[in-house]
C-alpha positions in Angstrom: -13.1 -12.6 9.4 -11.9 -11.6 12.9 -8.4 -9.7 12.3 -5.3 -9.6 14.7 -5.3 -5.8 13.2 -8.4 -5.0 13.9 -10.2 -1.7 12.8 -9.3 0.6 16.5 -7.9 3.8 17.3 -4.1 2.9 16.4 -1.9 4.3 19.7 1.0 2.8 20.2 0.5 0.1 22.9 -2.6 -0.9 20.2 0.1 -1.8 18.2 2.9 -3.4 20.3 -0.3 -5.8 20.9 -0.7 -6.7 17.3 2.9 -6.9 16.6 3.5 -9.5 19.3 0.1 -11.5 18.7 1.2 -11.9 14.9 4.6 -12.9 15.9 2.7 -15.3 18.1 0.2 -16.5 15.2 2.8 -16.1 12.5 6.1 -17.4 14.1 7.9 -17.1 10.9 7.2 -13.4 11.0 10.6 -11.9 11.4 10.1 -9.1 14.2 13.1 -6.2 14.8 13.4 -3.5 17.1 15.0 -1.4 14.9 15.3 1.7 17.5 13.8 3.7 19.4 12.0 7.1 19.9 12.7 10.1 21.5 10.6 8.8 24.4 11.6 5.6 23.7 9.1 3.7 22.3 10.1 0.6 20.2 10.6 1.3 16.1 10.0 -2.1 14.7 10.5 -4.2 11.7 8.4 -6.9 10.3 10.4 -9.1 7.7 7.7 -11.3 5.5 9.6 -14.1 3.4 13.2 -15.0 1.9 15.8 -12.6 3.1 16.9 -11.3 0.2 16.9 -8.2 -2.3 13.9 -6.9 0.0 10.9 -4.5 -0.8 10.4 -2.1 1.9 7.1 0.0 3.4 7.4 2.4 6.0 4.4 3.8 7.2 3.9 6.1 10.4 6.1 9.1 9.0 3.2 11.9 10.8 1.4 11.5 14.0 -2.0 12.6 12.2 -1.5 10.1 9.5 -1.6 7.2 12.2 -4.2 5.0 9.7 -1.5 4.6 7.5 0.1 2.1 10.6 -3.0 0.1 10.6 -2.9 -0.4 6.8 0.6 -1.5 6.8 -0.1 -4.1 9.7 -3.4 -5.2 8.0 -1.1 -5.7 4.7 1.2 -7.7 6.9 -1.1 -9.3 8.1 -2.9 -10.2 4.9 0.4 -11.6 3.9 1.0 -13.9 6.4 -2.2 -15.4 6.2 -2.4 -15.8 2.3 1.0 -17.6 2.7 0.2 -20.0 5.5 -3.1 -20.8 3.8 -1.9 -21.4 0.4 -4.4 -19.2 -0.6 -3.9 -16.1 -3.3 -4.0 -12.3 -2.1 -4.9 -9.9 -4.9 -5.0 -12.4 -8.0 -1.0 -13.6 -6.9 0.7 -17.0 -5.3 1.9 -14.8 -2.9 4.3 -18.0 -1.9 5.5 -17.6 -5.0 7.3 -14.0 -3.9 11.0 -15.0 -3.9 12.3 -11.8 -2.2 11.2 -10.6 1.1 9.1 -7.9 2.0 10.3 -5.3 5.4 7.2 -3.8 7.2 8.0 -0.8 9.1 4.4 0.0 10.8 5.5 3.2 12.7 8.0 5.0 12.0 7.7 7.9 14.1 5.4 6.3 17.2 6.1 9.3 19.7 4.1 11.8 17.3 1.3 9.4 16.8 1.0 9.2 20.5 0.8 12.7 20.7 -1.8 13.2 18.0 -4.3 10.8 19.5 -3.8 11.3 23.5 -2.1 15.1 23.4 0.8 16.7 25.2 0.9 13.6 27.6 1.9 11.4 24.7 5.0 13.0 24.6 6.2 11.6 27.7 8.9 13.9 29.9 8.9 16.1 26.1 5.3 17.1 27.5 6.2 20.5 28.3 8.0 21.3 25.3 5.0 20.1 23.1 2.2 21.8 25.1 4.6 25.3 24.3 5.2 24.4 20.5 1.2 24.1 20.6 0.2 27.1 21.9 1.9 28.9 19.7 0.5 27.5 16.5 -3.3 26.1 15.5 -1.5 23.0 13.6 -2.3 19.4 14.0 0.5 17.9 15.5 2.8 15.5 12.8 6.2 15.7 14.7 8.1 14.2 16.8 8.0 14.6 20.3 11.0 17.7 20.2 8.9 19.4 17.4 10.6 17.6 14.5 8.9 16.7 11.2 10.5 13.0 10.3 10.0 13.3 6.6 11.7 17.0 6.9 14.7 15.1 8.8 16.1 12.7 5.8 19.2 13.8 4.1 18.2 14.8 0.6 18.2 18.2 -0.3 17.8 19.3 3.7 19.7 22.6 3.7 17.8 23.8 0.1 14.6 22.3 2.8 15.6 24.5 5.2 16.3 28.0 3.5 12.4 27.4 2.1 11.1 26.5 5.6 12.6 29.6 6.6 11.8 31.5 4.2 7.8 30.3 4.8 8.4 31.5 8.6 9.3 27.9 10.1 12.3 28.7 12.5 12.0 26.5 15.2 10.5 23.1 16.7 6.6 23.1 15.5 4.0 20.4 14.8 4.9 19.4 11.6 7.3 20.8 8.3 10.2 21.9 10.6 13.5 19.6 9.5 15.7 20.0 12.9 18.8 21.4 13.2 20.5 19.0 11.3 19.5 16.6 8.6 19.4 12.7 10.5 19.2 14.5 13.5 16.3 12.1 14.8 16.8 8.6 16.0 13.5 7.5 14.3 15.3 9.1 11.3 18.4 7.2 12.3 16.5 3.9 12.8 15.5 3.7 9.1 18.1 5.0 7.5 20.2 2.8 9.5 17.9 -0.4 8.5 18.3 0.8 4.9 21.9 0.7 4.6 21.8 -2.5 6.1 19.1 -4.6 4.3 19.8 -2.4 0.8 16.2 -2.7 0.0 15.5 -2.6 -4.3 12.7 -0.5 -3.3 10.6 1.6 -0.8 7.2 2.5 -0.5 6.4 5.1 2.1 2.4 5.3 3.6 1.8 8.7 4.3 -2.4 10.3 4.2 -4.1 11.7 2.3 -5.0 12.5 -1.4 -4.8 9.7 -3.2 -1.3 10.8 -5.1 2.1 8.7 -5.3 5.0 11.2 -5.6 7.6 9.1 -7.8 10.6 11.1 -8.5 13.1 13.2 -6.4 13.8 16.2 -9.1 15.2 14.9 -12.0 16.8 12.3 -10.7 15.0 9.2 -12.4 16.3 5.4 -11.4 15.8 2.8 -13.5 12.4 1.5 -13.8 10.5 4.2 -11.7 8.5 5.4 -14.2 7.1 2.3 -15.2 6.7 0.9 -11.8 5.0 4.1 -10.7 2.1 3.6 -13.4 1.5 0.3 -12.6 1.3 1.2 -8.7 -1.0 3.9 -10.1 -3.3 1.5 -12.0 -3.3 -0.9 -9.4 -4.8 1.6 -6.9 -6.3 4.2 -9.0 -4.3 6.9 -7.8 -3.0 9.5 -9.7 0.6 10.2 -9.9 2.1 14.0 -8.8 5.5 15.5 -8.6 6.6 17.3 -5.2 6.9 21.3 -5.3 7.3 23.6 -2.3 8.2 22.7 1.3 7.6 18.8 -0.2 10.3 19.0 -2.8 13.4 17.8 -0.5 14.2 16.1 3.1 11.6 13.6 2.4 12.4 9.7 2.9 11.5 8.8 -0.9 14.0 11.9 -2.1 16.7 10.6 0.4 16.5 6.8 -0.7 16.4 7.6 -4.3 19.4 10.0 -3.6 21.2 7.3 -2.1 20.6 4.3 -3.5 19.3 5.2 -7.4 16.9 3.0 -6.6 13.1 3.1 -7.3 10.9 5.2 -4.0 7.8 6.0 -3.7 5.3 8.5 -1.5 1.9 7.3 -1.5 -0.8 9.5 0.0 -3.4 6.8 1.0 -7.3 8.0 1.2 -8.6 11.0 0.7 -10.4 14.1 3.6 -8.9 15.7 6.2 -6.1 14.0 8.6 -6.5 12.3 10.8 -9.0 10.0 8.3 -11.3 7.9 10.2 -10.7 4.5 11.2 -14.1 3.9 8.9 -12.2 4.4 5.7 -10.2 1.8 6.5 -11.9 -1.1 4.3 -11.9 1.6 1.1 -8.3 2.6 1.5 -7.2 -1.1 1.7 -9.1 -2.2 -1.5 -6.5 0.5 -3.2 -3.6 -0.3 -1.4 -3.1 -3.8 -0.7 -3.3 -4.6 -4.7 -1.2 -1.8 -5.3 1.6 -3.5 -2.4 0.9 -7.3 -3.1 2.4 -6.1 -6.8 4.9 -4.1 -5.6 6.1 -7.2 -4.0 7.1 -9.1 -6.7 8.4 -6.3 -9.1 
């Protein structure tokens, strides 16, 4: 089958192209800019059904983890086409989902730009980044002002920061440094923002690799995590993890269960060394898109 969202190198303009041509194929698609970067490149939304009591995925949280984009537009995709077809995805009438399902593809596109075309992908911040990198041998997962987005969320950010301190982080750096102030972002701001608006029951967030779903923010517990987690978990055949260390806090999971009560979820998609190739693509989706079609009608 020849897919809108095909397998490619996933930059940024890659996908404005396949966010517009399944608009174009799918005019039911319900397509938000949601905000924009630092450099100000479009955040978008893609709403998939009834507008109501929504399920939520946001993927694009790390520039290096830019395959977990095209897996959230191929799911999308996926979607839209078992619908219009009639057709089942996974086992499920997916027609049958009564609640809708919020598709945030790229959360943080500046630092995806930057991992896959360098310092030039971070626009007039191209100075700034080609500094932060010179100074450290890390991959770069940040924003384009050296912030981490999953660092940025307001859960736990100033115990975050006293430990990214304490682990030498002080500053801007490509990835695990929260910002000055928790929210500080505007691709934080754009999904918090669309959170507090649409009130999802419950978030999934793509990040690579591992194969792990993180499931709880400390001990807080909301209702029915547990058992959603282990059927996410049996779905894909991951295993499922608690956060420790610099991952215990500032995350988007911790902030919406914080928020909200409300079941959250960090899934860490495919398994090597980031960025994963565009090859593991077909693997990765045979664990995730069961794992998502059921997450959309729980």
């Amino acid at each position: 089958m020849d897919y809108i969202t095909n397998a490619t190198v996933l930059t940024t303009e890659n996908q404005r192209k396949m966010i517009f041509s399944l608009k174009k194929a799918f005019p039911s698609l319900d397509c938000r800019l949601i905000g924009h970067s630092l450099c100000s490149r479009g955040i978008f939304s893609l709403g998939i059904g009834r507008s109501s009591d929504p399920l939520l995925i946001a993927a694009g949280f790390h520039g290096q983890e830019w395959l977990t984009c095209l897996v959230a537009l191929r799911f999308a995709e996926l979607l839209l086409r078992s619908r219009a077809a009639g057709k089942k995805l996974c086992g499920i009438d997916t027609r049958c989902i009564t609640r809708e399902v919020i598709i945030v593809p790229c959360v943080n596109p500046d630092g995806v730009q930057i991992a896959i075309n360098g310092c030039d992908g971070a626009g007039r911040y191209s100075a700034e980044v080609s500094r932060i990198c010179a100074a450290s041998d890390e991959k770069w997962n940040a924003n384009a002002r050296g912030v981490d987005i999953n660092h940025n969320f307001d859960a736990g950010w100033d115990i975050l920061r006293e430990l990214e301190i304490d682990s030498g982080i002080l500053g801007p750096a490509p990835r695990r440094y929260g910002g000055y102030m928790a929210e500080s972002e505007p691709e934080t701001a754009a999904l918090v923002a669309l959170c507090r608006v649409r009130q999802p029951r419950m978030a999934i967030a793509l990040h690579s690799q591992g194969e792990e779903i993180y499931w709880r923010y400390g001990d807080r517990l909301p209702p029915a995590s547990e058992r959603i987690a282990r059927i996410l978990a049996a779905a894909s055949g991951y295993r499922l993890v608690e956060n420790d260390g610099l991952a215990s806090h500032g995350g988007f999971k911790d902030w919406f269960i914080e928020y909200f009560d409300r079941p959250a979820f960090t899934v860490e998609m495919g398994k090597g060394e980031n960025p994963l190739p565009v090859g593991d693509l077909d693997r990765i989706l045979c664990q995730i898109v069961p794992m998502l079609t059921l997450a959309a009608i729980m």
